[in-house]
C-alpha positions as CSV (number, residue, x, y, z in Angstrom):
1,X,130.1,-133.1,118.3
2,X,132.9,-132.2,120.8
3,X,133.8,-129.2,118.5
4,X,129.9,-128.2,118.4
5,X,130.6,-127.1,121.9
6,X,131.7,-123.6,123.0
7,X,134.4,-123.6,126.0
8,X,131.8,-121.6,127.9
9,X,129.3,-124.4,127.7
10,X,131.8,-127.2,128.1
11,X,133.1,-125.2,131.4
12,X,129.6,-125.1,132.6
13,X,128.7,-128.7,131.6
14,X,131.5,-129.6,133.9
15,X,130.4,-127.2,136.6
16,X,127.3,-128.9,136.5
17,X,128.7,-132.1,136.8
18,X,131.2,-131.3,139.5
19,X,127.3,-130.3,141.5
20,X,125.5,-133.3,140.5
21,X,128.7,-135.4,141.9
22,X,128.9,-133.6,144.7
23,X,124.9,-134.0,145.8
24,X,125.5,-137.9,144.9
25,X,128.1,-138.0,147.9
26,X,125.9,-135.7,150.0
27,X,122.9,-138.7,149.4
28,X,125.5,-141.6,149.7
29,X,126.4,-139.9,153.3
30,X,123.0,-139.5,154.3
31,X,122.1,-142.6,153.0
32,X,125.0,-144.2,155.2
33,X,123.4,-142.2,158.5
34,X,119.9,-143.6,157.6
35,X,121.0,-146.7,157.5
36,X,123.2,-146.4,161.1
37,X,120.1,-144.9,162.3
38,X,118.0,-147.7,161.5
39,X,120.1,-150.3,162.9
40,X,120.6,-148.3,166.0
41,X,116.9,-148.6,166.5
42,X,117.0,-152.2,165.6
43,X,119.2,-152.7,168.6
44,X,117.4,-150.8,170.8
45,X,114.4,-152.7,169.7
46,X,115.8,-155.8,170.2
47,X,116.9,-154.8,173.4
48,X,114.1,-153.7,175.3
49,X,112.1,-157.1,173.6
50,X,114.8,-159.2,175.0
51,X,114.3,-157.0,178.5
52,X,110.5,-157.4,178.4
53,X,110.6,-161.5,177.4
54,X,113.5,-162.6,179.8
55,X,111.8,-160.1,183.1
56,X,111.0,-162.4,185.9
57,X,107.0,-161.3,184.5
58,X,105.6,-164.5,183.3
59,X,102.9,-161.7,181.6
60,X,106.1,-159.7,179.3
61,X,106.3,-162.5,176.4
62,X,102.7,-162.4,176.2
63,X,102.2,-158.8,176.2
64,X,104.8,-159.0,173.3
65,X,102.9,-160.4,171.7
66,X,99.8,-158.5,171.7
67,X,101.8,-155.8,171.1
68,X,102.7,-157.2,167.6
69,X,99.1,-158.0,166.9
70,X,98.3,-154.1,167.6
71,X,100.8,-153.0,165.4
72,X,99.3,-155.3,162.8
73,X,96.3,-154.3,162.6
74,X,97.6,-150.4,163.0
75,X,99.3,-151.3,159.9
76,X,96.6,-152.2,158.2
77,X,95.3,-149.4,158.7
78,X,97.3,-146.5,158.8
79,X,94.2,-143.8,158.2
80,X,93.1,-145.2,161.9
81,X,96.1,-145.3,163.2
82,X,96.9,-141.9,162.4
83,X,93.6,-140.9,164.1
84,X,94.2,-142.5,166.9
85,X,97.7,-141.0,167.7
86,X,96.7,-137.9,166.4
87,X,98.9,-136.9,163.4
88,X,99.6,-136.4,159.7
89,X,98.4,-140.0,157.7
90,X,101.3,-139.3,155.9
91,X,103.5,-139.7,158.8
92,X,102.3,-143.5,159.3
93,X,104.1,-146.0,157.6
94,X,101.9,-149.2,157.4
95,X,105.2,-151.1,155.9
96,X,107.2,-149.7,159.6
97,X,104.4,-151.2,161.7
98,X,104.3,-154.3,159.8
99,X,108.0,-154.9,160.4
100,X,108.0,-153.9,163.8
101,X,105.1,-156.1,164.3
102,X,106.8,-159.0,162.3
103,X,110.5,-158.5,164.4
104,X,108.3,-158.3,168.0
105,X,106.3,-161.3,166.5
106,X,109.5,-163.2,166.9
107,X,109.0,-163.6,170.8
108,X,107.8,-166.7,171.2
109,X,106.4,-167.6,174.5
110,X,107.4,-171.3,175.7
111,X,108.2,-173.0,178.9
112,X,110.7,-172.8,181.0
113,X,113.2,-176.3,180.5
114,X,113.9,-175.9,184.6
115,X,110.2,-176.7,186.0
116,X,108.2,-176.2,182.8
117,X,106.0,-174.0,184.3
118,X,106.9,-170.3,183.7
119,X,107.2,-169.3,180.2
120,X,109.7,-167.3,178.6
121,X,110.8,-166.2,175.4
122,X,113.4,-167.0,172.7
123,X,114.5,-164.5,169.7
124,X,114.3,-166.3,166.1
């Protein structure tokens, strides 16, 4: 079959390949980013929970947690929710607010071992 191929053609299968190859990398990059990305907002995520549950506000664990039962039910919904902030219902991603809701879900209000009186919040 090899000899069925004229070096013009054979030049611009490999020129051809020598693109495809080259748009593989550019994903595998930008796949790299994405990821970086994500686990940048994981931190910060994490960080501001962890700000809200430990602040001397016996209310912050609580309002964690209706924050995570918002974002439930905004992920059921995404057509709503995209009405309600007032874009695209493309743009929603019922899966995203269904993870964010599950990883804030994971403040856990309990009492304090000191008195046993205030609660705060642990991170499982």
């Amino acid at each position: 079959m090899a000899q069925d191929i004229s070096p013009e053609e054979l030049q611009r299968i490999l020129d051809t390949t020598a693109v495809v190859e080259a748009n593989a990398q550019l994903l595998m990059q930008k796949t790299r980013e994405v990821q970086l990305k994500a686990s940048q907002l994981e931190a910060c995520l994490a960080l501001v929970v962890g700000l809200l549950s430990n602040s001397p506000d016996p209310e912050g664990a609580f309002v964690i947690q209706h924050m995570a039962r918002q974002l439930t039910l905004c992920a059921q919904d995404p057509e709503m929710t995209a009405n309600v902030v007032g874009c695209d219902p493309t743009h929603i991603s019922g899966e995203m607010l269904q993870a964010t809701a599950d990883f804030l879900g994971r403040a856990e209000p309990e009492l304090s071992p000191d008195l046993g009186l205030e609660p705060h919040t642990t991170m499982h």
